[in-house]
Every structure is written in structure tokens, then in C-alpha cells.
N, C-alpha and C positions, 0 to 999 in steps of 0.2 A: 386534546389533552385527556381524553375518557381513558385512554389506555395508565396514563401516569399515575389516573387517581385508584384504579382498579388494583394496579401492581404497584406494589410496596419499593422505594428504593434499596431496602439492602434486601430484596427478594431480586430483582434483579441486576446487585452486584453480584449476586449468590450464582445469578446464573451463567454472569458473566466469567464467573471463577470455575466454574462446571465444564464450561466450553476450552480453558486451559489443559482441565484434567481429563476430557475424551480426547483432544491432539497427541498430551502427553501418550494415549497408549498405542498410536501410530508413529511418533517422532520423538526420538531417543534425543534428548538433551533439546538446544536453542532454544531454550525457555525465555530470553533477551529476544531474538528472534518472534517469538509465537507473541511475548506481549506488545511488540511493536506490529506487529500484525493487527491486533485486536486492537488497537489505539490507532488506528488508520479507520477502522472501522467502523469505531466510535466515531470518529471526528467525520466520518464521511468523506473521506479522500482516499487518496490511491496511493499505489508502495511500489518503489523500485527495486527489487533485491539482486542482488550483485553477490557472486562467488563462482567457485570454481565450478565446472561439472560433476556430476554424482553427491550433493550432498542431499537433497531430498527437498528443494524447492519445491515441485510439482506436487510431490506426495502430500508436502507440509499444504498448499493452498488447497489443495483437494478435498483435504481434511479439514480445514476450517468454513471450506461449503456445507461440507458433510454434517459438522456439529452445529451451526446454528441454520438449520434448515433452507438454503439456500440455492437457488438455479446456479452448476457450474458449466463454465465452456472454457472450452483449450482454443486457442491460434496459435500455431506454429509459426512464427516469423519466417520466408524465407526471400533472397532479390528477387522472386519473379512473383510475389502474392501481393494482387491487387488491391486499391483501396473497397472496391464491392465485394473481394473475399471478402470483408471484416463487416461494414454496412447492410448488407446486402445487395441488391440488384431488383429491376423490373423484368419480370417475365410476360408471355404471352403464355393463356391458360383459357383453353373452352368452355363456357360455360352455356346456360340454359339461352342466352342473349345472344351469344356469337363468342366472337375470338375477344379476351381483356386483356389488357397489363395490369398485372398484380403483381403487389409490392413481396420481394422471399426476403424474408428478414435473415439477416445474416449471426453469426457466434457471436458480435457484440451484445446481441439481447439476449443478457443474461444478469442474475444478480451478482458473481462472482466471474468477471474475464482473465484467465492467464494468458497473459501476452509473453509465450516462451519467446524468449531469445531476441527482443524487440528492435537491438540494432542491428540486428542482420536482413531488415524490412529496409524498402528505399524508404527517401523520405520522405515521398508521395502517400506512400502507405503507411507509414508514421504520420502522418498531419492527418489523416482518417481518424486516427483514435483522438486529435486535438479537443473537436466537437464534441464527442461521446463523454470524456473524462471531466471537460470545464463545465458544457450546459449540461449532460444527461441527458442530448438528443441525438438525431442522427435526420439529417437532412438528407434527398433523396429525390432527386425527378421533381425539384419543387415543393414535394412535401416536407411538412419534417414530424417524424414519429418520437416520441417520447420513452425512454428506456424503463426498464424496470426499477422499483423501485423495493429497497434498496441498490445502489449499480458501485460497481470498486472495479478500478483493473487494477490488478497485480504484474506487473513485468516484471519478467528476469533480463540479467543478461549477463554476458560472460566475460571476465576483467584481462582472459589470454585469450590469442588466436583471436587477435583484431583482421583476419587478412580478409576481405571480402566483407567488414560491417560497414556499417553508415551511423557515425557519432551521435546521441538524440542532440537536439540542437536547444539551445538554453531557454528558449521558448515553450518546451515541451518539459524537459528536466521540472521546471518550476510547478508544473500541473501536479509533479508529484507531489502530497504531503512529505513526505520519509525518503529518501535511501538508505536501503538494512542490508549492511554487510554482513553474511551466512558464511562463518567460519567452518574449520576442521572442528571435529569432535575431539575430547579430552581422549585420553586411553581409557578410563573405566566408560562411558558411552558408546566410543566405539564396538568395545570389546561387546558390550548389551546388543547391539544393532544387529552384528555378525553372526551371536548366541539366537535372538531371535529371529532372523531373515535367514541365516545362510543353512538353517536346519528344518527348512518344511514348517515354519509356522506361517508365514504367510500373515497377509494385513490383517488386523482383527476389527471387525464391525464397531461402530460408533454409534453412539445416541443421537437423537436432535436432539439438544437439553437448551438450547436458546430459539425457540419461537420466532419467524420473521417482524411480526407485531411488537415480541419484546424487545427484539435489537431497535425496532423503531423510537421505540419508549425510551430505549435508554443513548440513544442519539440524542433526545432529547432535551434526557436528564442531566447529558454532560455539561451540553452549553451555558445547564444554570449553576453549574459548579461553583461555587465565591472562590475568587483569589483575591487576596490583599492589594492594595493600591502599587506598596512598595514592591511587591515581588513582580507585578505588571510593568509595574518601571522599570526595574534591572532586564527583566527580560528583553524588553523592547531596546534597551541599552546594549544588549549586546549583540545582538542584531545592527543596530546603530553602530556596534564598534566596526562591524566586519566593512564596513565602508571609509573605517578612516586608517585601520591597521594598514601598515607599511607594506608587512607582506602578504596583503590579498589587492588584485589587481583591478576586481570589481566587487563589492560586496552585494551581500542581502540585500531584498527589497521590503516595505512592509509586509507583502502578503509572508514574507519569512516571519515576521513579528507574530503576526494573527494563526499562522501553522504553530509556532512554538509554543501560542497559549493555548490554544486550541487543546497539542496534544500534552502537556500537562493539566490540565483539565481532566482529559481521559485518562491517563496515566494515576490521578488520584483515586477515579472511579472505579478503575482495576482493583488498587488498593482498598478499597472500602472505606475510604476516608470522606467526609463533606465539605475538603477543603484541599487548594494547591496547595504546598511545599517547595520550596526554592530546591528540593532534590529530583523533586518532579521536572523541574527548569532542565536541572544541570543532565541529568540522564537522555530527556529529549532533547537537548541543545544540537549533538551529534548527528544524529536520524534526519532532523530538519534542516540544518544548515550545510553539510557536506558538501552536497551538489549543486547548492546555489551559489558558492564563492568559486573564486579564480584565483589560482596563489601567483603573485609573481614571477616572474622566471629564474629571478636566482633564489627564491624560494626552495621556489622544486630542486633546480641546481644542489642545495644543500642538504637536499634528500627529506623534507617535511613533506607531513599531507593536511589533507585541509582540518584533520580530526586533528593534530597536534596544535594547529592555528588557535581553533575552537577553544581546546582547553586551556590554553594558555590566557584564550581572553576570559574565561569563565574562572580561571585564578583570578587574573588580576580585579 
């Protein structure tokens, strides 16, 4: 706790808010985007992001290594990449003794992992990252090695041109904290992106402005966030609801209840507030819940998705 007493909390929501405005000067707009990023972060959990190709997934996680001083790695999902691409492998390696197996750690050790493209890994090589994302280890030959700490993986993956992927399987989906849908840009963003990328400006350099120490600190400091009894309740209610609504065919599980507080919790912390708000709820509701319900078949039939389910239980 030597860190929490040293650093002031609104010194490190300050800097939490600094790490917004170094992405902002690589990533034109998804500012919904970048805070749900940073409230995965906070909470200690991982993010599924989901969009089209070319909107700047890659850039945007690269960039948030880059501002809170962070080890990044890429894995390229593709069918024929092994579960020890991602792990590693035992090698044999001479040394002053003779011939050893030594442990070659693989791109999972790292503090920030992009797992591009994640369903287009078998699901041999998908159930490799299971281990890494729940415990923060990686088992190997018997051994098992402990990751860095802080550890996040980031997946993407791509909602067309299913021909050749492997669905994650609802076992693995739930390890995510979040699924953040990464929309099209407005026209005035756009039109910024094109003014600065398509004219020789090129990426511009970033700060560290959040510390590894500090993001530890303020991991922390989320968990002791206060939220009110009642607004714990309705939360967890509605979570509760997606198990009894008509048109969801499997609901949420508690660990969906303890994600949702979780990242309202964060999502106050962002704000600079010392306390949840039932809009903290309502805005993370989306992010957490999507990928853990199953809408019925004549749900979908009638053209809803799992966000329209959401807000309708979060009206009611």
C-alpha cells in the first residue's frame, strides 16, 4: 500500500486523464472506445474489440502501451499458429555443463498482448491464451512461469469474412471483461485522420505519463471505490434479469455481476469522482453483458441484438 500513500488519489486520476490525451494525439475520435480501454485496465481484465478492418485497433493498443509505460507484443492469429507460438517452447541450448532445455518464452510475456485477429486461431491455440488471461501464468514442460505484471490481452477480431475462422467458444468470450464495438468515424474525425496521415505527418511520439507503479496504485485504488448498497442491487439485477428475459436464451453469470461493478467502479475513477453513479452502471452495462447472453432464435429472427436486449432491461 506504500505506493497509494506516496501518490495522492486525484494525482493519479490526473494521470489517468493524461494517458486519454497522449492516445488522443495518435487516435482521431473513439474516445468511448479509449475509456473503455482504460477501465479494462483499471479492473485488471482483458477486451475483445470487434470492427471492421482499417479502423486503427492496432495503432489505438500500441498507443496505450506506449502511454502508460508498458511491455507491448503482437500475435498474429492464423490456422496453422501453434499453442507454443503464443507460450513458448523448450529448447536445447549449450552451455558451460553440456547441452540444457531452456525454457524461450514466448509473445505472451508481455504487459500489453494484441491477440490480432483471434478467431482465425484453432481452438487448440485459443485455449493457450485460457491459462494466461484467467491465472496470469503459463504452464509448460511441467513448469509453470508467472507473467508480467501488470498482463491485459487485447483481441481483436473481425465481425465479416467469417470463412476460414473458429467462433471463441463461450468459455473463453467470458474471460473477457468488455466486448468494445470500434465503430466508423463521424465526417469531421474522419476528415482529421486523412488531413493528418494522408499528408506525411506520420505518428507523432507519446509520453509515458502513467508510470507502471502508478497504474498498480490505481488498480488498487478502484477496488476501494464506494458504491451504494442500492445501486449494487440494481446492478446485480440486471444481470439477474438476462436469465429470466424471454428473449435471451442463456443469460449472464455472476462473474457478469462482479465485471459490471467492477467496471463502474473504474469508469467513476476515470471521472474523478469518489463514488459509482447508476450512469456508470448504465454505460458499462453494454461492454460487459453483449458477449455473455444468447438471444433466442426468433429474437435475432426479428433483427435485435444483444445491445437492444440490454437497454431495454436497463429501461425497464
Amino acid at each position: 500500500m506504500s505506493d497509494q500513500t506516496e501518490l495522492r488519489i486525484d494525482d493519479l486520476q490526473a494521470s489517468v486523464a493524461d494517458v486519454v490525451e497522449e492516445i488522443g494525439k495518435r487516435i482521431i475520435g473513439h474516445e468511448d472506445v479509449i475509456e473503455r480501454l482504460l477501465v479494462c485496465i483499471l479492473c485488471d481484465g482483458n477486451a475483445l474489440l470487434e470492427s471492421n478492418p482499417g479502423l486503427g485497433k492496432t495503432t489505438l493498443v500500441r498507443a496505450l502501451a506506449e502511454a502508460t509505460d508498458l511491455e507491448f507484443s503482437r500475435i498474429q492469429n492464423t490456422p496453422d499458429l501453434m499453442p507454443t507460438d503464443i507460450t513458448g517452447t523448450e529448447i536445447i541450448r549449450e552451455s558451460a555443463n553440456g547441452r540444457e532445455f531452456v525454457f524461450e518464452r514466448g509473445p505472451v510475456f508481455a504487459n500489453v498482448v494484441l491477440a490480432d485477429e483471434i478467431n482465425r486461431a484453432t481452438p487448440k491455440t485459443q485455449a493457450a491464451l485460457l491459462e494466461a488471461m484467467q491465472e496470469k501464468q503459463v504452464t509448460a514442460a511441467g513448469q509453470t512461469y508467472d507473467l508480467p505484471k501488470p498482463f491485459f490481452v487485447l483481441a481483436t477480431q473481425n465481425p465479416i469474412d467469417q470463412g476460414g475462422t473458429y467462433p471463441l467458444p463461450e468459455a473463453q468470450t467470458d474471460r473477457f471483461l468488455m466486448k468494445i464495438l470500434v465503430q466508423y468515424p463521424d465526417f469531421e474525425d474522419e476528415r482529421t485522420i486523412v488531413k493528418q496521415y494522408a499528408e506525411g505527418a506520420g505518428l507523432p511520439d507519446l509520453d509515458r505519463v502513467l508510470p507502471r507503479r502508478h497504474l498498480i496504485a490505481a488498480q488498487n485504488l478502484v477496488k476501494q471505490v464506494p458504491i451504494a448498497d442500492d445501486i449494487r442491487d440494481r446492478a446485480i439485477d440486471v444481470v439477474r434479469q438476462t436469465r429470466e428475459d424471454d428473449a435471451i436464451e442463456f443469460g449472464a453469470s455472476p462473474r457478469a455481476s462482479m465485471a459490471l461493478v467492477r467496471a463502474a467502479k473504474a469508469r467513476a475513477f476515470i471521472h474523478g469522482r469518489s463514488h459509482v453513479s447508476w450512469d456508470d452502471v448504465v454505460m458499462m452495462a453494454p461492454p460487459v453483458l453483449r458477449h455473455r447472453i444468447i438471444l433466442d432464435f426468433r429474437t435475432e429472427r426479428e433483427g435485435q441484438t444483444p445491445d437492444d436486449v440490454i437497454a431495454r432491461i436497463l429501461d425497464d
